[in-house]
VOBA-1610 file (N, C-alpha, C; in pm, whole numbers, padded with zeros to 5 digits, always signed):
BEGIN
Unk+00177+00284+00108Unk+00313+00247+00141Unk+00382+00199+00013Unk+00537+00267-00017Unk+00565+00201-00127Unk+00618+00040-00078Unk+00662+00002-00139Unk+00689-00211-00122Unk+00865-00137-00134Unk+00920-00294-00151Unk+01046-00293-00148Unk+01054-00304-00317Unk+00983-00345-00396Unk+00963-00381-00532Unk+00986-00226-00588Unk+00925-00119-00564Unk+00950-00005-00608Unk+01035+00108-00557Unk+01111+00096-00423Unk+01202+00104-00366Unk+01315+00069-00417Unk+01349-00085-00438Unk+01475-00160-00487Unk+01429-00078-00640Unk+01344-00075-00704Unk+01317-00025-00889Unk+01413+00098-00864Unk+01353+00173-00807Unk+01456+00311-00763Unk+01599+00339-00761Unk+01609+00218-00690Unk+01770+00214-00655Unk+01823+00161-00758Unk+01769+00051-00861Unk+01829+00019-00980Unk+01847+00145-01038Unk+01757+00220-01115Unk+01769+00355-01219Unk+01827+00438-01132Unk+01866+00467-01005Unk+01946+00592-00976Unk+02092+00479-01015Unk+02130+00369-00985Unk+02225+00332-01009Unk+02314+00291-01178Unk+02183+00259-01226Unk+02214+00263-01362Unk+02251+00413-01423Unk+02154+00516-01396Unk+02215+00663-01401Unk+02400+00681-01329Unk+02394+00638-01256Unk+02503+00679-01202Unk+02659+00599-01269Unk+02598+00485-01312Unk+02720+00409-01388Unk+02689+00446-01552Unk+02613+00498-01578Unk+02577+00518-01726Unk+02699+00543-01841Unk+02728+00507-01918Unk+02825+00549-02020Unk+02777+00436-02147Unk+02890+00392-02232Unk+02894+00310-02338Unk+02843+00203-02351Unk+02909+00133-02197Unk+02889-00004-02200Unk+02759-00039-02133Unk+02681-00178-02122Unk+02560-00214-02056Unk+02625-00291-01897Unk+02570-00228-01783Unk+02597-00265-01665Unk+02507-00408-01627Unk+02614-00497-01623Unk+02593-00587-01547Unk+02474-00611-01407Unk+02403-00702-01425Unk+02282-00680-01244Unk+02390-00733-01130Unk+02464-00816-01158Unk+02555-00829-01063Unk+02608-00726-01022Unk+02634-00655-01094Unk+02733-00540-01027Unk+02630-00459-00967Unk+02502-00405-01027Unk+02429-00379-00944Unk+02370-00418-00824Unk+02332-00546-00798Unk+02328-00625-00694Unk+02411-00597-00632Unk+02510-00605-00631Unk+02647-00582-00514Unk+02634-00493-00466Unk+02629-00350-00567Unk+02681-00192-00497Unk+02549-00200-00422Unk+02427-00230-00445Unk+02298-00184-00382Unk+02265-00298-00281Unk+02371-00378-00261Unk+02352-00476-00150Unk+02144-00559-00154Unk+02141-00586-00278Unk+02015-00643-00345Unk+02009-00786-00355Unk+01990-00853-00369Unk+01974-01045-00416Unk+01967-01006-00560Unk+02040-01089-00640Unk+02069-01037-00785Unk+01909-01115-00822Unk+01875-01249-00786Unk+01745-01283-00817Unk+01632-01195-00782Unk+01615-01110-00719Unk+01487-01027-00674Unk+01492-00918-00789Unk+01599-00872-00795Unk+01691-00753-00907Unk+01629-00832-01078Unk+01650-00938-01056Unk+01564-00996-01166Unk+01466-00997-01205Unk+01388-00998-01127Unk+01247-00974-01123Unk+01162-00854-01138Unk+01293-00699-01126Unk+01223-00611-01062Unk+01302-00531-01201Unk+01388-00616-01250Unk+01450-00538-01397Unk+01359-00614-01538Unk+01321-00700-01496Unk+01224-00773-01590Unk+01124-00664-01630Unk+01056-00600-01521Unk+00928-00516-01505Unk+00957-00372-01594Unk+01102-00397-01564Unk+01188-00223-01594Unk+01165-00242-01738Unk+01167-00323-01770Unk+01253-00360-01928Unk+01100-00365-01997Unk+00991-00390-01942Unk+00871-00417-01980Unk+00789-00310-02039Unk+00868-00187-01917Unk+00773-00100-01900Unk+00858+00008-02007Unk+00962+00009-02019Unk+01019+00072-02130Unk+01170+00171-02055Unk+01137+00165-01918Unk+01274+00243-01851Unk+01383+00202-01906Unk+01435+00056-01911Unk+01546+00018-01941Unk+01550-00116-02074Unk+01697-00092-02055Unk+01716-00205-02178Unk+01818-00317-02176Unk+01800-00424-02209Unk+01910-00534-02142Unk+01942-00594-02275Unk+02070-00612-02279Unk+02135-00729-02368Unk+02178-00837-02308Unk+02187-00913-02333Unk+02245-01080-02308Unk+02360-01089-02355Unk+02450-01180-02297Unk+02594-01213-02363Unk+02702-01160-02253Unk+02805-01184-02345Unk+02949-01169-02248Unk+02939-01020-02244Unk+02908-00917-02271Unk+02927-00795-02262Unk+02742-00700-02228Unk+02660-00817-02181Unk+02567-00757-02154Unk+02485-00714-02019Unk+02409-00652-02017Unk+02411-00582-01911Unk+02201-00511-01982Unk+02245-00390-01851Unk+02113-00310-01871Unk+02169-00138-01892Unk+02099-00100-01942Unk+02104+00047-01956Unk+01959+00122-01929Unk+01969+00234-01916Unk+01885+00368-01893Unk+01860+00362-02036Unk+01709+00346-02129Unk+01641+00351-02241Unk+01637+00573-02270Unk+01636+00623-02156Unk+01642+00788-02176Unk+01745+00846-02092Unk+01727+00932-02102Unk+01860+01031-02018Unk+01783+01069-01831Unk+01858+01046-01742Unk+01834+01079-01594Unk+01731+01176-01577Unk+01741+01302-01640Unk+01652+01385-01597Unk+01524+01398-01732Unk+01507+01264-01773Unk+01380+01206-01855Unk+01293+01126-01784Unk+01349+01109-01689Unk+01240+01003-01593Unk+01201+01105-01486Unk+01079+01081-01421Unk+01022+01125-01286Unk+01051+00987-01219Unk+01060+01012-01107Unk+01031+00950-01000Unk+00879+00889-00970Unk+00768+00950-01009Unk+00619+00930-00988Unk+00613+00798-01075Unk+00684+00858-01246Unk+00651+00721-01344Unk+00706+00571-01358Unk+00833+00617-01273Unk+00897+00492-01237Unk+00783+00379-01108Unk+00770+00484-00996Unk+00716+00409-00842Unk+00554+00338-00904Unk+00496+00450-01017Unk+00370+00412-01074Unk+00381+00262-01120Unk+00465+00298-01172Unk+00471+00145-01291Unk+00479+00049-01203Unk+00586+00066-01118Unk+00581-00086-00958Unk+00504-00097-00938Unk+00426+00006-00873Unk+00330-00007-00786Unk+00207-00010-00800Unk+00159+00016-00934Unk+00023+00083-00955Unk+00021+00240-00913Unk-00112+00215-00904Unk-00171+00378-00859Unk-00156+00389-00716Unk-00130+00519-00711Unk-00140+00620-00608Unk-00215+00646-00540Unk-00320+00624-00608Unk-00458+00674-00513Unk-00484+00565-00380Unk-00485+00713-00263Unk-00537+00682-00137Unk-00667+00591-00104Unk-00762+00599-00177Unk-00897+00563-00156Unk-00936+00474-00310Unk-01001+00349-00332Unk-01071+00258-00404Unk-01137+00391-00518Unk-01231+00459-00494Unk-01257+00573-00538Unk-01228+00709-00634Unk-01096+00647-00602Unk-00967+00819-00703Unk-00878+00690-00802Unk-00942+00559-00746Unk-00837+00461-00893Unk-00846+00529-01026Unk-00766+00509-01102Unk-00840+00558-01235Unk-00888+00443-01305Unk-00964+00343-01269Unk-01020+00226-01326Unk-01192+00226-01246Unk-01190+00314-01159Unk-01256+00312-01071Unk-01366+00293-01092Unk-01515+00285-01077Unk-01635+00255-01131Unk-01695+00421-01042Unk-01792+00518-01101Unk-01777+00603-01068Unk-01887+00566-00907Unk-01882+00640-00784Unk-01909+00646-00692Unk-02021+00707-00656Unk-02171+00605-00636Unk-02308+00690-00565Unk-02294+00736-00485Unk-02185+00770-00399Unk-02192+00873-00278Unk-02108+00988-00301Unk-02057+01050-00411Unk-01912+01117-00414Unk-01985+01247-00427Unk-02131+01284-00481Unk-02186+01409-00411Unk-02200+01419-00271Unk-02202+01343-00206Unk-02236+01345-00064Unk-02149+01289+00031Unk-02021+01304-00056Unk-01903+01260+00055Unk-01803+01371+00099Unk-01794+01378+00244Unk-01752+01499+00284Unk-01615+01444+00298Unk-01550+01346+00276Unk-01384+01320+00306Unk-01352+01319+00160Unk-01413+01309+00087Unk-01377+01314-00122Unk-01243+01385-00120Unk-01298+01523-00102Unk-01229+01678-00106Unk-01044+01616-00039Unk-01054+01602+00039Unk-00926+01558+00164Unk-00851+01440+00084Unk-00909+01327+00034Unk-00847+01242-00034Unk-00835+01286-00204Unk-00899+01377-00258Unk-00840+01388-00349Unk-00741+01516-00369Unk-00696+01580-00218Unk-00604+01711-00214Unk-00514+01661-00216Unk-00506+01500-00115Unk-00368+01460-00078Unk-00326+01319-00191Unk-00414+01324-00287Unk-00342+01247-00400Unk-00303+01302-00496Unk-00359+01411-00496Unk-00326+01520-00584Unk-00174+01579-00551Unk-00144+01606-00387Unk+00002+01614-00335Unk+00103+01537-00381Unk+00028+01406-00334Unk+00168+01293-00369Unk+00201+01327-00508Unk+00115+01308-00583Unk+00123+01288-00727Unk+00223+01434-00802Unk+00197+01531-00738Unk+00298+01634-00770Unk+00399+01622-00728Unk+00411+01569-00607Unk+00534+01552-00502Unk+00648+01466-00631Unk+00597+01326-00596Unk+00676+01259-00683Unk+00688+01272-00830Unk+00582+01332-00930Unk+00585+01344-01067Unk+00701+01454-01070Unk+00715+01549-00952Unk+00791+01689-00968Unk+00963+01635-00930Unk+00960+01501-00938Unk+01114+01448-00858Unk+01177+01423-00967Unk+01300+01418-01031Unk+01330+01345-01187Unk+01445+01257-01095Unk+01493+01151-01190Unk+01602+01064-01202Unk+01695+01150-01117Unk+01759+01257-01214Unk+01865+01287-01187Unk+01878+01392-01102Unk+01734+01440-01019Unk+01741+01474-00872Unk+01827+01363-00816Unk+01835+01275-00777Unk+01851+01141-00693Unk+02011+01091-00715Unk+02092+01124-00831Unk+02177+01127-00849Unk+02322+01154-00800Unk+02366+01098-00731Unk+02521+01168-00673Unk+02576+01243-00772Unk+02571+01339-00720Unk+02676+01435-00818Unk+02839+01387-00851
//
């Protein structure tokens, strides 16, 4: 399940895409249009800024921006970074410790088709799919 943490992340970068130009957008203003708590938005642009999506200045004219262009981001690398990994099962982590039963596990195959899905699903989504035209 994604959280609201990588959900609301989402809605920041389609929104920052969508106001994108010169200037650095304000979280207030984001907060508002995305009907967000500007404090949670804080927390969840902190992570942004960490991870390298975005970029924030301070001051009377500061704000956050998109660090690349809309259709430079996936969707997968954004929800990843919130969320961690993808993987369905303890097993397909990629930290994972490798598994004494994974010759002899007949559900392996099934959990690693359908992480293998997601993972195309969303890696195959960009920014500026998501974008109002």
């Amino acid at each position: 399940m994604i959280s609201t943490k990588g959900r609301y992340a989402l809605r920041v970068m389609i929104d920052l895409a969508e106001h994108e130009g010169d200037a650095c957008i304000p979280l207030k203003d984001v907060a508002a249009r995305q009907q967000i708590s500007k404090k949670y938005l804080e927390i969840i642009v902190k992570d942004l800024v960490s991870g390298g999506f975005v970029t924030g200045i301070s001051g009377k004219n500061g704000g956050y921006r998109l660090c690349r262009s809309p259709q430079d981001y996936t969707v997968g690398e954004i929800l990843e970074h919130m969320e961690g990994t993808f993987a369905t099962v303890a097993c397909l982590a990629c930290d994972a410790a490798p598994c004494p039963r994974a010759s002899d596990c007949q559900t392996l195959p099934l959990w690693t088709e359908y992480d293998q899905m997601t993972h195309d699903y969303f890696y195959g989504k960009k920014l500026s799919d998501l974008v109002k035209k």
